[in-house]
PDB file of N, CA, C and O in Angstrom:
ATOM      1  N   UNK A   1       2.957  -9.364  -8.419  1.00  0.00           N
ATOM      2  CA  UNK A   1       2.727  -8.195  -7.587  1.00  0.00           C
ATOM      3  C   UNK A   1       1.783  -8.586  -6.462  1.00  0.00           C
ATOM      4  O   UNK A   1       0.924  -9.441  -6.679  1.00  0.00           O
ATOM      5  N   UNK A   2       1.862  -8.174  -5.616  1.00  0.00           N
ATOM      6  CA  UNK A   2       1.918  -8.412  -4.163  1.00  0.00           C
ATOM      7  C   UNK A   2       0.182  -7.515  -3.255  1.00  0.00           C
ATOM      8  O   UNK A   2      -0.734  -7.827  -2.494  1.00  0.00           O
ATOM      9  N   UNK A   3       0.599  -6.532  -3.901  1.00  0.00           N
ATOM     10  CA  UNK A   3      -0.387  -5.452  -3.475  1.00  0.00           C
ATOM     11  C   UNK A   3      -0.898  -4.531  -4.758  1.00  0.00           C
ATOM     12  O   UNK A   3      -0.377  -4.641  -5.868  1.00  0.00           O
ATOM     13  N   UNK A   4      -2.055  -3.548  -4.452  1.00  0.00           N
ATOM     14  CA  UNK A   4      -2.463  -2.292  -4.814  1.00  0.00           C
ATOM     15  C   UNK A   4      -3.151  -1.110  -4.002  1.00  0.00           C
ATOM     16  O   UNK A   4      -3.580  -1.293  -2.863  1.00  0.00           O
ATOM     17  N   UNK A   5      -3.211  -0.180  -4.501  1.00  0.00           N
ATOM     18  CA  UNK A   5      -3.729   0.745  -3.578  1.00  0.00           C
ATOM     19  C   UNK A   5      -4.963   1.090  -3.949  1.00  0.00           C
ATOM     20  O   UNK A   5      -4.944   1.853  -4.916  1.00  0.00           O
ATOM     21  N   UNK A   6      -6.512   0.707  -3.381  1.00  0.00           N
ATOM     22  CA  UNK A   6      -7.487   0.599  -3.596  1.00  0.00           C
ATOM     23  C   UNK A   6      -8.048   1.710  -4.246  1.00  0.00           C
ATOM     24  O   UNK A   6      -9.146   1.651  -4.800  1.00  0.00           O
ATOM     25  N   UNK A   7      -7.171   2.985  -4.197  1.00  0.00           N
ATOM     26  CA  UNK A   7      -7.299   4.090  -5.064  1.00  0.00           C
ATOM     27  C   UNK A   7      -7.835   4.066  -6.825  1.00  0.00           C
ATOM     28  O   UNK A   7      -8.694   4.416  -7.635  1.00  0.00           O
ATOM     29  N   UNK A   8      -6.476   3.312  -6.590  1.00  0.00           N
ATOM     30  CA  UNK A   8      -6.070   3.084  -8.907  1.00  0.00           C
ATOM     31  C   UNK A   8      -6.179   2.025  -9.065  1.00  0.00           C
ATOM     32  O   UNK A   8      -6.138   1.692 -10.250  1.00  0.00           O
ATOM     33  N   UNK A   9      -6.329   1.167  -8.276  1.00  0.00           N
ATOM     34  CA  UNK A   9      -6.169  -0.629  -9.076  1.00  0.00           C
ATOM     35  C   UNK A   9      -7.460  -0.714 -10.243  1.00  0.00           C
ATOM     36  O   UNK A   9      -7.575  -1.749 -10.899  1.00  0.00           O
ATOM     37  N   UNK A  10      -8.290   0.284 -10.428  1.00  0.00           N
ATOM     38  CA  UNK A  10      -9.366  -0.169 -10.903  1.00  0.00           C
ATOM     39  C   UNK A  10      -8.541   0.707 -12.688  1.00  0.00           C
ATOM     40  O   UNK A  10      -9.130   0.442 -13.736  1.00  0.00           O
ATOM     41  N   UNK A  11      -7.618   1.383 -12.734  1.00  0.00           N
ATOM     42  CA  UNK A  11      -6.536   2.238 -13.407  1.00  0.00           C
ATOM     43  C   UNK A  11      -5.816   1.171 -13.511  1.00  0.00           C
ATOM     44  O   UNK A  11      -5.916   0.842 -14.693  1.00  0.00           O
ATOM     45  N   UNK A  12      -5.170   0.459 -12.989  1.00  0.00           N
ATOM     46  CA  UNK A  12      -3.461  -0.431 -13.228  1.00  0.00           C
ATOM     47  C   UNK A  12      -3.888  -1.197 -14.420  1.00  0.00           C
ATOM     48  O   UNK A  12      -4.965  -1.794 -14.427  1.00  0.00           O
ATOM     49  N   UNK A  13      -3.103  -1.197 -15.397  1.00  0.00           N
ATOM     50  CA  UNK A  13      -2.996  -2.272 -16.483  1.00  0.00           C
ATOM     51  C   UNK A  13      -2.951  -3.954 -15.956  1.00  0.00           C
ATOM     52  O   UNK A  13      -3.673  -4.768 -16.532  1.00  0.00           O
ATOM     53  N   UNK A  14      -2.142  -4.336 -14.946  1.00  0.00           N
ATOM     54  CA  UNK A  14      -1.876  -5.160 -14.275  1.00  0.00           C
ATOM     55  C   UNK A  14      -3.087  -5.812 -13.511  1.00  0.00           C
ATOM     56  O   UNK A  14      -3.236  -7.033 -13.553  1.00  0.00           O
ATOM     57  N   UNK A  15      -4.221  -4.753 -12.596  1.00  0.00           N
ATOM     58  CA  UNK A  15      -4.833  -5.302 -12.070  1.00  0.00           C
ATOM     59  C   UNK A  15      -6.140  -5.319 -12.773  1.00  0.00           C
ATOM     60  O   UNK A  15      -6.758  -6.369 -12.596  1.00  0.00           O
ATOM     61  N   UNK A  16      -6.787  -4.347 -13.600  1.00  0.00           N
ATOM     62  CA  UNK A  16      -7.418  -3.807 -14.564  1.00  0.00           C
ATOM     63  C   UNK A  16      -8.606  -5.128 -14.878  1.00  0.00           C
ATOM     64  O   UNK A  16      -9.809  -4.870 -14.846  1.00  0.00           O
ATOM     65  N   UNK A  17      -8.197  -6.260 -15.118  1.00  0.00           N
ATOM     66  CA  UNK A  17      -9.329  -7.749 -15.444  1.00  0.00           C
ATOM     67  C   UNK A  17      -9.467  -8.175 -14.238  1.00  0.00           C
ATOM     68  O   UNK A  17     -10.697  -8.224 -14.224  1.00  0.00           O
ATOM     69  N   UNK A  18      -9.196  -8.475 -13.351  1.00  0.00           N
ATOM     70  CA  UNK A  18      -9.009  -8.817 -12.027  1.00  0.00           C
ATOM     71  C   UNK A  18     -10.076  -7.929 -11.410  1.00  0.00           C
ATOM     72  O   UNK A  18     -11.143  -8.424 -11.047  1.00  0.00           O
ATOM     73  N   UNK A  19      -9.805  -6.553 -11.274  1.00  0.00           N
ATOM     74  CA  UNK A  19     -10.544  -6.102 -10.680  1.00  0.00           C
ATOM     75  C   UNK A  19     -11.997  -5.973 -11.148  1.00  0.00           C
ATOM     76  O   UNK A  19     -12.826  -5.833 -10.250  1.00  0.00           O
ATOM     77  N   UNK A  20     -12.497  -5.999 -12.586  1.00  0.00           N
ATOM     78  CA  UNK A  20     -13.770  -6.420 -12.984  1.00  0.00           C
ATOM     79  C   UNK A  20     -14.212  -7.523 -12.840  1.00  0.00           C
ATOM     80  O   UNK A  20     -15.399  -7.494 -12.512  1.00  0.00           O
ATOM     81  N   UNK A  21     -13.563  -9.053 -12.988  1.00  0.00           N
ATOM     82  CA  UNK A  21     -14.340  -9.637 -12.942  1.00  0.00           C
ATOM     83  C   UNK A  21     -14.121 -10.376 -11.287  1.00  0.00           C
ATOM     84  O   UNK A  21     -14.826 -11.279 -10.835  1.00  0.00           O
ATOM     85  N   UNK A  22     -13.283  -9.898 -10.779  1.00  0.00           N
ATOM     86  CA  UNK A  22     -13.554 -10.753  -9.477  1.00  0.00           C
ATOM     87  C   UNK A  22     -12.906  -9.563  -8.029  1.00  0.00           C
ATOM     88  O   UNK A  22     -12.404  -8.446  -8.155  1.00  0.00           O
ATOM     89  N   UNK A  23     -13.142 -10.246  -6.925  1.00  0.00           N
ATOM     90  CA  UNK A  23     -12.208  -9.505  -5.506  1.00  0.00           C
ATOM     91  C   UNK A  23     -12.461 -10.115  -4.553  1.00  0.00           C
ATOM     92  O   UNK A  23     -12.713 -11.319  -4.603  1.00  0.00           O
ATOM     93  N   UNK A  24     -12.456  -9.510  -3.596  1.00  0.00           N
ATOM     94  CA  UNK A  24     -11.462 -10.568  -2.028  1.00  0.00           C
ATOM     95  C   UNK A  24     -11.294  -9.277  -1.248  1.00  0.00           C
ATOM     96  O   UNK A  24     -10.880  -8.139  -1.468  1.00  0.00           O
ATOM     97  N   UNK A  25     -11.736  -9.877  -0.372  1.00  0.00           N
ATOM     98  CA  UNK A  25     -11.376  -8.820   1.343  1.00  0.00           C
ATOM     99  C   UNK A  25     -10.373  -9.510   1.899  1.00  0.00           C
ATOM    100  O   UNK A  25     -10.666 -10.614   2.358  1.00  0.00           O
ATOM    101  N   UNK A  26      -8.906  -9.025   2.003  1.00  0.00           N
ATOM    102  CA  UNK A  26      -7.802  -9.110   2.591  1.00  0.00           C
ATOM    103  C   UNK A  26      -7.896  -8.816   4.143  1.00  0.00           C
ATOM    104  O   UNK A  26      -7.986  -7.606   4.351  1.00  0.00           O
ATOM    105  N   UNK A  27      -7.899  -9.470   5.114  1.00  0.00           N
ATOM    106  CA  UNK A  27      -8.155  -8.934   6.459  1.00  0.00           C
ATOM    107  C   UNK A  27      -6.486  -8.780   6.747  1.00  0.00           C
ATOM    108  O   UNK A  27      -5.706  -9.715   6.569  1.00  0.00           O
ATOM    109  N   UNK A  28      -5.974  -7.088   7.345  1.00  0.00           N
ATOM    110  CA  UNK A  28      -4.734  -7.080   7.493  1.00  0.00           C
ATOM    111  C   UNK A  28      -5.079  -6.106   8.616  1.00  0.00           C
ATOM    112  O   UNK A  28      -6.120  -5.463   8.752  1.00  0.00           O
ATOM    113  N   UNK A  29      -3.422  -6.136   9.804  1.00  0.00           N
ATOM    114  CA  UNK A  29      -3.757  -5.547  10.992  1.00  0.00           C
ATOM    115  C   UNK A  29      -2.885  -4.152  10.568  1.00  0.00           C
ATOM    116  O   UNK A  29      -2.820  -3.489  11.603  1.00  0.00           O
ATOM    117  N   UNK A  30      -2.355  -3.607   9.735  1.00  0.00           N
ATOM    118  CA  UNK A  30      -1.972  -2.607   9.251  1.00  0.00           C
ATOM    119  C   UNK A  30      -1.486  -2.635   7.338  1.00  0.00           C
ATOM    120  O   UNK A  30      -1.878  -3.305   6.382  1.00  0.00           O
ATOM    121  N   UNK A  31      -0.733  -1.821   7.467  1.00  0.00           N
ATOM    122  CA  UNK A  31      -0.151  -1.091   6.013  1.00  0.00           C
ATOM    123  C   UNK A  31       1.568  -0.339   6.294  1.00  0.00           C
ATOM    124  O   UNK A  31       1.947   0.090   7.384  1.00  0.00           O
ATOM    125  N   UNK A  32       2.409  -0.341   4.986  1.00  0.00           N
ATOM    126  CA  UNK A  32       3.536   0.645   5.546  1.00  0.00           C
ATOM    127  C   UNK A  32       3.492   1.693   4.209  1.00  0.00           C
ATOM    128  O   UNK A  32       3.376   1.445   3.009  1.00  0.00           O
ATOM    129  N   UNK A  33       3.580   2.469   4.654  1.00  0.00           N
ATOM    130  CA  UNK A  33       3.880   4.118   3.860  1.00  0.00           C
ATOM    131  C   UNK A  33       5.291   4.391   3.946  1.00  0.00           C
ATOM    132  O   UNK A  33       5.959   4.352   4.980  1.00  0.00           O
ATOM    133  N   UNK A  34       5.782   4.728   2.551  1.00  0.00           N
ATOM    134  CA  UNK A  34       7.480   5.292   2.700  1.00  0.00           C
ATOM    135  C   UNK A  34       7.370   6.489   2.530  1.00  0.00           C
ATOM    136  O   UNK A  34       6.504   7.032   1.844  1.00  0.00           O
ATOM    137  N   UNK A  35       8.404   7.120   3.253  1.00  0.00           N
ATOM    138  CA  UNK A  35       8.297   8.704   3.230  1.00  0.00           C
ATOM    139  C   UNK A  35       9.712   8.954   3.249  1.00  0.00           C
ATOM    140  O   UNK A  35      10.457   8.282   3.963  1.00  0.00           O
ATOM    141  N   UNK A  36      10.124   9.866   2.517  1.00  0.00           N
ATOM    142  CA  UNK A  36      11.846  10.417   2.233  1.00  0.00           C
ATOM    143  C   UNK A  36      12.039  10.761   3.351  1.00  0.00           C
ATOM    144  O   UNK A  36      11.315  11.176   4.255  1.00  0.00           O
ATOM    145  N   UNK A  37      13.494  10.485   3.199  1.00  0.00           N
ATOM    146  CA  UNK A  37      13.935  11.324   4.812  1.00  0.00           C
ATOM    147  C   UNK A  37      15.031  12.277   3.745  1.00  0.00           C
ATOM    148  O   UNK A  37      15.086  12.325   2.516  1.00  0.00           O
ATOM    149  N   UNK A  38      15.885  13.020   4.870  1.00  0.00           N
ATOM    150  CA  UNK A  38      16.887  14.293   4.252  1.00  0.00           C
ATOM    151  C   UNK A  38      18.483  13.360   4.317  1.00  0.00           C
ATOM    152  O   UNK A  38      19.629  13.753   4.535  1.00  0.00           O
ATOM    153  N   UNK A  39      17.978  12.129   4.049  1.00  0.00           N
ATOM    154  CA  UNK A  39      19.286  11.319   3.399  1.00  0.00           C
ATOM    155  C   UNK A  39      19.438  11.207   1.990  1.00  0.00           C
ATOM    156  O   UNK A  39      18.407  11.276   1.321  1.00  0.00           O
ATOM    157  N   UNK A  40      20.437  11.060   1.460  1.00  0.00           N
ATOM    158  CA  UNK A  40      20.299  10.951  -0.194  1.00  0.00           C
ATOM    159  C   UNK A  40      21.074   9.860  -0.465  1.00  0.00           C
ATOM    160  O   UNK A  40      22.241   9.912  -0.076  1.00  0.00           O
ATOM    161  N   UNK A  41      20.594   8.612  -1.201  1.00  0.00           N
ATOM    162  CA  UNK A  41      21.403   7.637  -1.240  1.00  0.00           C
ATOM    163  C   UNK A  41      21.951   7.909  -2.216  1.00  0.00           C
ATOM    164  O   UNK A  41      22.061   9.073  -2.599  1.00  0.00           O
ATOM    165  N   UNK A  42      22.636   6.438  -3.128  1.00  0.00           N
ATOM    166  CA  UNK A  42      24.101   6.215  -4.222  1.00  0.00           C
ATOM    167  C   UNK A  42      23.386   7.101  -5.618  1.00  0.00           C
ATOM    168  O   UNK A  42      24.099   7.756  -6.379  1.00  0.00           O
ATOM    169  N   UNK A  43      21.969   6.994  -5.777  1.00  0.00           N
ATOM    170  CA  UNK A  43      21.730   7.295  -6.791  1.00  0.00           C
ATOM    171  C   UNK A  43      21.073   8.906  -7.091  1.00  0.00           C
ATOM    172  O   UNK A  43      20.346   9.302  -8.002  1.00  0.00           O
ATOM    173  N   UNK A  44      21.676   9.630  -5.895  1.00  0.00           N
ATOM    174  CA  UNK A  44      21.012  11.036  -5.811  1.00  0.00           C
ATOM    175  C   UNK A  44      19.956  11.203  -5.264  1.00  0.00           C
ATOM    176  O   UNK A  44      19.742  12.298  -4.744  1.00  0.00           O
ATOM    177  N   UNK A  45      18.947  10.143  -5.211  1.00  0.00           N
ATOM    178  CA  UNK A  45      17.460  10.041  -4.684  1.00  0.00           C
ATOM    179  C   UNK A  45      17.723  10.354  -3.441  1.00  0.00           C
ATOM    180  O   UNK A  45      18.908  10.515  -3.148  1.00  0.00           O
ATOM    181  N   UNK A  46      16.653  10.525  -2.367  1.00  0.00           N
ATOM    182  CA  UNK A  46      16.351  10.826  -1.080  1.00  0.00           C
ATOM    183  C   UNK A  46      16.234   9.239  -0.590  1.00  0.00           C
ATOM    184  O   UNK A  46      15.551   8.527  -1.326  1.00  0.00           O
ATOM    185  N   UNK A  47      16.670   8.785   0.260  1.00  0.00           N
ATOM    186  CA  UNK A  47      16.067   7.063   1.101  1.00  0.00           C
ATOM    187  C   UNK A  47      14.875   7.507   1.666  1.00  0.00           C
ATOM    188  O   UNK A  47      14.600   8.592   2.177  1.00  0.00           O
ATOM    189  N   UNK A  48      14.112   6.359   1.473  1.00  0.00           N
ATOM    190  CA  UNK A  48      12.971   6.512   1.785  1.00  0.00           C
ATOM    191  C   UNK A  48      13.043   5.635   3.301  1.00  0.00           C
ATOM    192  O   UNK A  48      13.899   4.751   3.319  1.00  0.00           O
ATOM    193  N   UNK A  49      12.073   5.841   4.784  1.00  0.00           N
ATOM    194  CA  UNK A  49      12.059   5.466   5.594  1.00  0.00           C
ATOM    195  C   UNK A  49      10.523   4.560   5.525  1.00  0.00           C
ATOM    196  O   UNK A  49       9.592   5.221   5.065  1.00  0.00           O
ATOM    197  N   UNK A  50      10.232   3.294   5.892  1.00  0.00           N
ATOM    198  CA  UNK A  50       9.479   2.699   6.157  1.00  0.00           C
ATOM    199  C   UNK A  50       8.387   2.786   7.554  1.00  0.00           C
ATOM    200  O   UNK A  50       8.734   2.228   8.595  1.00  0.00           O
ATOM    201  N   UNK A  51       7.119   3.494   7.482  1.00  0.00           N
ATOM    202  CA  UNK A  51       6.338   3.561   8.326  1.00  0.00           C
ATOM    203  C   UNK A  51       5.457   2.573   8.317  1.00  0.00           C
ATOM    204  O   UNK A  51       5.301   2.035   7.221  1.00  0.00           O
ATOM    205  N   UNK A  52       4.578   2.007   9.565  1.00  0.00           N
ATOM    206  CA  UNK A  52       4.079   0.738   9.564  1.00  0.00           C
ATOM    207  C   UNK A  52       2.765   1.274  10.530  1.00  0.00           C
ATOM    208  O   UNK A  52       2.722   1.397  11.754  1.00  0.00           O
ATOM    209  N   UNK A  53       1.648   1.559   9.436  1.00  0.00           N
ATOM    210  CA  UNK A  53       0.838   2.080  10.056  1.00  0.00           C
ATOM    211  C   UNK A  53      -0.233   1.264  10.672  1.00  0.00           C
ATOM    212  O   UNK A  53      -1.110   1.030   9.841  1.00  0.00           O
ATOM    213  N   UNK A  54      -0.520   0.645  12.063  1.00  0.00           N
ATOM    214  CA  UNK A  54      -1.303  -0.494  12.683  1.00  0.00           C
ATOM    215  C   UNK A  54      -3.368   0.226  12.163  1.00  0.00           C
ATOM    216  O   UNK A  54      -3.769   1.375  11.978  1.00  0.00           O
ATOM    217  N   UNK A  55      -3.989  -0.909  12.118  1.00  0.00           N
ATOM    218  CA  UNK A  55      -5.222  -0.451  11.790  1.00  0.00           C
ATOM    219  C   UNK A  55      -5.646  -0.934  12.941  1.00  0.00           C
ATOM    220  O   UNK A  55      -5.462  -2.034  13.461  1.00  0.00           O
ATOM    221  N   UNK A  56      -6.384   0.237  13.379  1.00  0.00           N
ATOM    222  CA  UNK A  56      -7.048  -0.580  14.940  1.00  0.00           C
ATOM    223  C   UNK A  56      -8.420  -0.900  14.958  1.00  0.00           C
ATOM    224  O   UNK A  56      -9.153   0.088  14.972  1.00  0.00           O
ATOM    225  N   UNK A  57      -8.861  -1.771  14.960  1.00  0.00           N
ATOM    226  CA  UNK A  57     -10.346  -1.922  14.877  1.00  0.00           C
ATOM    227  C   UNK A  57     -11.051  -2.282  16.402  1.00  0.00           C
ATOM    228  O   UNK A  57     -10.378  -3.140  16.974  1.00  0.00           O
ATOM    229  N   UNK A  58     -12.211  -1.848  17.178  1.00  0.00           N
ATOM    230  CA  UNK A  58     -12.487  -2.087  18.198  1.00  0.00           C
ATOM    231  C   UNK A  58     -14.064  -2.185  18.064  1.00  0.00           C
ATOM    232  O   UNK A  58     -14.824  -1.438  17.448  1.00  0.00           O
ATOM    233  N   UNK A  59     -14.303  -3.160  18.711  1.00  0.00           N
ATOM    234  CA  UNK A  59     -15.655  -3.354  18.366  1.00  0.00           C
ATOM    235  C   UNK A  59     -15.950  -3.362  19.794  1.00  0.00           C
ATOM    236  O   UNK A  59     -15.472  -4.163  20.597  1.00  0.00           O
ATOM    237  N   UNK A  60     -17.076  -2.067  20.163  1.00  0.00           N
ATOM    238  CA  UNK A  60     -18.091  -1.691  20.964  1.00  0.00           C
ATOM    239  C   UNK A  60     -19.501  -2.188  21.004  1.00  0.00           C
ATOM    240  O   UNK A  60     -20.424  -1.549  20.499  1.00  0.00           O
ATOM    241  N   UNK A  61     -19.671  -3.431  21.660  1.00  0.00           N
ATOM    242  CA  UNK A  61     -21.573  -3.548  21.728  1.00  0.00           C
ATOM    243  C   UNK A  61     -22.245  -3.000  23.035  1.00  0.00           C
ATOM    244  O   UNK A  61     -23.469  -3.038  23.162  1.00  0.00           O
TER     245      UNK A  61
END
């Protein structure tokens, strides 16, 4: 697994030892969020659309 959401990872079974005994600052220039659209694919579900949200950081001295 690839990622977590800084929310629950400290919750995930998966990340759960990891996150006690160690961590790491990932420097990334965004994130993507899926959000349903009013399509419904093969399996009845809604398709989800991929948003790619940029993090802007600007540093003012």
């Amino acid at each position: 697994m690839i990622n977590a959401r800084a929310e629950t990872v400290h919750e995930k079974p998966a990340y759960r030892h990891s996150f006690k005994s160690r961590r790491a600052l990932i420097p990334v220039s965004g994130f993507y969020e899926w959000f349903p659209t009013e399509k419904v694919g093969k399996s009845g579900r809604p398709l989800k659309q991929p948003y790619y949200i940029r993090v802007d950081c600007t540093i003012v001295t």
